[in-house]
C-alpha positions as semicolon CSV with decimal commas, in nm:
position;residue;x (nm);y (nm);z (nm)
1;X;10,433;8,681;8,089
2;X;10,495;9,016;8,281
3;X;10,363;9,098;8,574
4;X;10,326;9,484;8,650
5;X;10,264;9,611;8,995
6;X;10,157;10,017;9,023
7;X;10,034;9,989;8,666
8;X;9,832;10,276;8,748
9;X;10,160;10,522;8,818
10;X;10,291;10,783;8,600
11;X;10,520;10,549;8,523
12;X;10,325;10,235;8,548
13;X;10,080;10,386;8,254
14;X;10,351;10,414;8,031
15;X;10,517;10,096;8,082
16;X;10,151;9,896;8,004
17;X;10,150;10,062;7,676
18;X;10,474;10,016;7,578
19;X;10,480;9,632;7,651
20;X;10,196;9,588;7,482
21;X;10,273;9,800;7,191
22;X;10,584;9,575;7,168
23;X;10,320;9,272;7,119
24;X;10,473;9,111;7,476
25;X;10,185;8,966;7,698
26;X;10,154;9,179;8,045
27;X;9,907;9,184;8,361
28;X;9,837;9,447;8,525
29;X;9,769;9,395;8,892
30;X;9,599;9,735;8,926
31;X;9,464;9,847;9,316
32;X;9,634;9,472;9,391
33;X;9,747;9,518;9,799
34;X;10,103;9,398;9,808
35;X;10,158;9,391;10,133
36;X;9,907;9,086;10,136
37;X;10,060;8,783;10,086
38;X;9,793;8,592;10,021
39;X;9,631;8,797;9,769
40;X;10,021;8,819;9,600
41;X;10,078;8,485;9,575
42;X;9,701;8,447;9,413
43;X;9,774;8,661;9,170
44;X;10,111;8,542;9,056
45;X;9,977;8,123;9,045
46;X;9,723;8,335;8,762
47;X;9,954;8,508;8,582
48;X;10,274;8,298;8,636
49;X;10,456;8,556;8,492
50;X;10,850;8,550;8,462
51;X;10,894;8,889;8,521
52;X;10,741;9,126;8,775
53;X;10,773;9,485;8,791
54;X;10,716;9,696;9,077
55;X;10,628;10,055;9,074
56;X;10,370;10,036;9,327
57;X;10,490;10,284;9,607
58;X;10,377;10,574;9,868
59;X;10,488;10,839;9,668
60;X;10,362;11,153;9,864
61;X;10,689;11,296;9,991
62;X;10,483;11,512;10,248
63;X;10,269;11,272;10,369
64;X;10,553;10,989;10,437
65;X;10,649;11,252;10,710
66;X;10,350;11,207;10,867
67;X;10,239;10,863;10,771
68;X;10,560;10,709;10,842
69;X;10,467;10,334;10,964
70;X;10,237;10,315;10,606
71;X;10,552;10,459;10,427
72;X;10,801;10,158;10,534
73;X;10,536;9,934;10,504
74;X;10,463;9,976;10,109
75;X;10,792;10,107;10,010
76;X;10,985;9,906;10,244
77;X;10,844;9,563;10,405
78;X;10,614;9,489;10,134
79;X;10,890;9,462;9,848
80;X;11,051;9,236;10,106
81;X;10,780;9,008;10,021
82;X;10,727;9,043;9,740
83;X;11,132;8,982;9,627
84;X;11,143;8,715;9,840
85;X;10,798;8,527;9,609
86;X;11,033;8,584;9,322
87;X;11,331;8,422;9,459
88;X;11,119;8,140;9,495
89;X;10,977;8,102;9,234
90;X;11,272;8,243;8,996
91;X;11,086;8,517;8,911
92;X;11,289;8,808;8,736
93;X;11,210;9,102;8,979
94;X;11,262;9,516;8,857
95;X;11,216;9,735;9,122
96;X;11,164;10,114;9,117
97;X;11,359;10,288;9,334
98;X;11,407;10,701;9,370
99;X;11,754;10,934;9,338
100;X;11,605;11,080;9,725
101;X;11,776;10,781;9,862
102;X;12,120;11,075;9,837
103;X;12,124;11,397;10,044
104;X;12,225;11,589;9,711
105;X;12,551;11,715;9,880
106;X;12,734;11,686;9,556
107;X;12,875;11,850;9,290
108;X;12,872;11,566;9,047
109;X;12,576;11,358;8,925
110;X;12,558;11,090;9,171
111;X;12,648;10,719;9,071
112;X;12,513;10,417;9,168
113;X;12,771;10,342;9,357
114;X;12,786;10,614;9,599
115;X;12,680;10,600;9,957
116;X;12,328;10,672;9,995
117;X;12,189;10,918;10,258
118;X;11,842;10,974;10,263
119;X;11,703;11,327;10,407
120;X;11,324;11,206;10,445
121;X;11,101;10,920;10,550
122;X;11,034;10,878;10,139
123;X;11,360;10,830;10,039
124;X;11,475;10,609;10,358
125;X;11,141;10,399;10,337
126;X;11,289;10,341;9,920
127;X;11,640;10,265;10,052
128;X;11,467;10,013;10,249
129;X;11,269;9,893;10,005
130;X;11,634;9,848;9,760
131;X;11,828;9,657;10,042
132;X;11,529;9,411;10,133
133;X;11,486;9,318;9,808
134;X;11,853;9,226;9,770
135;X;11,910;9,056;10,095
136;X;11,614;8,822;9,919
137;X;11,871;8,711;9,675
138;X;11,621;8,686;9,380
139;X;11,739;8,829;9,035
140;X;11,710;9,176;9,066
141;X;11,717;9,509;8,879
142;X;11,652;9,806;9,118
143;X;11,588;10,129;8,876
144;X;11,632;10,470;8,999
145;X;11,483;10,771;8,874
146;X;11,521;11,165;8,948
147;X;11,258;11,379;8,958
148;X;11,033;11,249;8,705
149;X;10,723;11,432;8,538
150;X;10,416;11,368;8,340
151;X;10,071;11,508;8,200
152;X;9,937;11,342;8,555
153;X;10,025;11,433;8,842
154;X;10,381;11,536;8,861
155;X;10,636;11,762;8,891
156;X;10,484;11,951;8,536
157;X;10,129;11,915;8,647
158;X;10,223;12,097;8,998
159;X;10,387;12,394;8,816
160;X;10,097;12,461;8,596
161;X;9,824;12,435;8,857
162;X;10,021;12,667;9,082
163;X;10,090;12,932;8,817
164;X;9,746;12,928;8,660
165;X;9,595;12,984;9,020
166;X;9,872;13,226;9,199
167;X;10,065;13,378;8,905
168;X;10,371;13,251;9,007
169;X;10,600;12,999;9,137
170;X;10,823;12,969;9,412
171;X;11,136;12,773;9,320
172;X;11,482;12,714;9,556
173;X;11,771;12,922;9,447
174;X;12,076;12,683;9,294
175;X;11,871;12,371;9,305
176;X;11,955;12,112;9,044
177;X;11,750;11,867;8,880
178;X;11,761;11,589;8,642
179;X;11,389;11,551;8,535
180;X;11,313;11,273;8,329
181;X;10,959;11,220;8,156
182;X;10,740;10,934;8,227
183;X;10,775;10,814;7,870
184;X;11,150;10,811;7,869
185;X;11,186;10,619;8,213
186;X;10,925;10,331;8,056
187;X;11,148;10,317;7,761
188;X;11,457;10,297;7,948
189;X;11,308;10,056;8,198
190;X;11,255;9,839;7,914
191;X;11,551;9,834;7,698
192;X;11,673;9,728;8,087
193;X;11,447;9,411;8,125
194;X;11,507;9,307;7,744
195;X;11,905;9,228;7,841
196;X;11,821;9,071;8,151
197;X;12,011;9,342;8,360
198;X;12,081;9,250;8,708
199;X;12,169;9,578;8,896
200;X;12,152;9,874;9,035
201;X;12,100;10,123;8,735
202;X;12,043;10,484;8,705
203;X;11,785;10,643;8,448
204;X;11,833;10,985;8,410
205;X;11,877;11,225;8,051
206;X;12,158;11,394;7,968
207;X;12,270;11,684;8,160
208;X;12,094;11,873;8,421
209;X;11,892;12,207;8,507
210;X;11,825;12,458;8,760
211;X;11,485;12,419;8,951
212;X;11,456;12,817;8,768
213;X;11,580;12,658;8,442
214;X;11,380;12,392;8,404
215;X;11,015;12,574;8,500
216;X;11,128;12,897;8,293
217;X;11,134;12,628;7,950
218;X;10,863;12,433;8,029
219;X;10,600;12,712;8,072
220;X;10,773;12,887;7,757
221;X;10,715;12,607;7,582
222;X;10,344;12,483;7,707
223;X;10,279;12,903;7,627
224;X;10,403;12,817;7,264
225;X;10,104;12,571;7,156
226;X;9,857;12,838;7,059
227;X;9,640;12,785;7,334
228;X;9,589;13,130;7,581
229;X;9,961;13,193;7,729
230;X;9,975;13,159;8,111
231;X;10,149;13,483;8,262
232;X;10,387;13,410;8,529
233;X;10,648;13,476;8,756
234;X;10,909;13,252;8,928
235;X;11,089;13,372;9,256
236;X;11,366;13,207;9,420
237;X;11,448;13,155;9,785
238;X;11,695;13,031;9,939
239;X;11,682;12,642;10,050
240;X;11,639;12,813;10,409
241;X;11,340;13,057;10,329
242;X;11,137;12,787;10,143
243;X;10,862;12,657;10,317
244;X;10,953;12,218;10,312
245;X;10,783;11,968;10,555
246;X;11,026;11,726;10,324
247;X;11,389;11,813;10,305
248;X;11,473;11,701;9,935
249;X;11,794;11,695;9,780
250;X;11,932;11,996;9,676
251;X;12,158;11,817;9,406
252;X;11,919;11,611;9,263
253;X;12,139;11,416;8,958
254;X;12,189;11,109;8,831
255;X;12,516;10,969;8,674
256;X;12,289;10,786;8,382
257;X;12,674;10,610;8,238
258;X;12,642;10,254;8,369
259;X;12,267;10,251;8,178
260;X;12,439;10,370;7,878
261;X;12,767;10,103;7,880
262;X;12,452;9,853;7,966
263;X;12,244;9,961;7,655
264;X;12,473;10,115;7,421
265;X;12,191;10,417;7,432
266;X;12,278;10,754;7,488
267;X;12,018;10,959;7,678
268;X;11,846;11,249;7,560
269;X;11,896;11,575;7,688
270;X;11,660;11,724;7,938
271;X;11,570;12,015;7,721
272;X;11,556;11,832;7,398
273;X;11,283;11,523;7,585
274;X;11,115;11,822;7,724
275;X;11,045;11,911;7,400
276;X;10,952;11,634;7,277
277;X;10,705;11,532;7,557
278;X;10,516;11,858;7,534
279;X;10,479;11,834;7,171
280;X;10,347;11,486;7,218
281;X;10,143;11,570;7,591
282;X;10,088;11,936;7,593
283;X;9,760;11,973;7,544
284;X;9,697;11,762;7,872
285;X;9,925;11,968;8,053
């Protein structure tokens, strides 16, 4: 039995549907408080799953600045608990963990090895959230992801709401990005927990993108599925000029090799999943 945390997350979403495609049995513990222990360890003497997954978090970059005690409390404190149930118990614990745990002063995809350096309360709070878990000693795969998008809420859904109110988009000059769909980080979660990985692992496709690049294909192709074509422009400024509550990462790639050597599957490219996500999701977009 699996256990799945955040199972109403971009993420989360996918990774019910594929586990049950794949015939496996699953929970969800959907709007389940896990920074209550009680209510945790309920749930789990239920279920008595073998496997949890976690991709409950406080996701709002923004509003971490601001909320910062709630922020280290679900993305930090509370995965201390609930790593430390599943070292108890022996409980096979995945984690989902963020690439804004680096400062993106790099010229090279980040590995997992390299010393993280958080610029905001978000990616600290997840850092926290990674070491805790560890220092729990339970079996453990933490799984980071770059910018990741979806037909929800996301990084996609942003860029079309803004350009079908305003007309155009303002993106950060030089700003690099790895973005990874929803369906592709469920799938390579997955192939993950099916060999029993215990590590730190980065999921990210193949190559990377300008910020420019990577809003200049999608709307090209979400214009391309017949529907009434969205006019728009796309201006960049520098890091400097744009207006951030959050500093983010201007670097924001992930070495995705150790998943590979771990799997023996080679990631997509960016453009080519983009593709192949609005084909499949477009016309929720």
């Amino acid at each position: 039995m699996i256990l799945l945390f955040g199972p109403e997350s971009i993420i989360g979403e996918e990774l019910l549907g594929l586990i049950k495609g794949e015939g496996m049995a699953i929970s969800a513990g959907s709007g389940t408080n896990i920074e209550d222990n009680d209510t945790l360890i309920n749930q789990i003497n239920q279920t008595a799953p073998e496997i949890i997954i976690n991709c409950h978090e406080y996701g709002d970059i923004v509003n971490c600045e601001y909320e910062r005690g709630i922020a280290y409390r679900i993305n930090g404190e509370a995965v201390r608990n609930l790593a430390g149930i599943c070292n108890e118990r022996g409980i096979y614990f995945i984690h989902l963990s963020t690439s804004y745990i680096f400062d993106g002063h790099s010229s090279e995809p980040f590995s997992e090895d390299y010393l993280p350096k958080p610029l905001s309360v978000y990616g600290d709070s997840k850092l926290l959230g990674e070491m805790n878990a560890v220092e729990t000693g339970c079996r453990c795969l933490i799984v980071r992801v770059p910018d990741v998008y979806s037909y929800r809420d996301s990084l996609l859904q942003s860029i079309m709401k803004r350009t079908r109110k305003y007309g155009r988009i303002n993106v950060v000059r030089k700003q690099s990005l790895s973005p990874l769909s929803a369906l592709d980080a469920a799938r390579g979660i997955f192939e993950l927990i099916t060999r029993g990985i215990e590590a730190r692992v980065h999921i990210a496709p193949s190559g990377h993108a300008t910020a420019l690049e990577f809003i200049k294909t999608a709307m090209d192709l979400l214009n391309g599925l017949g529907r009434e074509p969205v006019n728009y422009q796309i201006n960049e400024l520098d890091y400097r000029e744009y207006p951030i509550i959050a500093d983010r990462p201007l670097f924001n790639v992930l070495d995705n090799s150790r998943y590979e050597k771990y799997t023996g599957i080679k990631m997509k490219g960016w453009k080519t999943s983009l593709e192949e996500y609005i084909m499949k999701y477009g016309d929720r977009i």
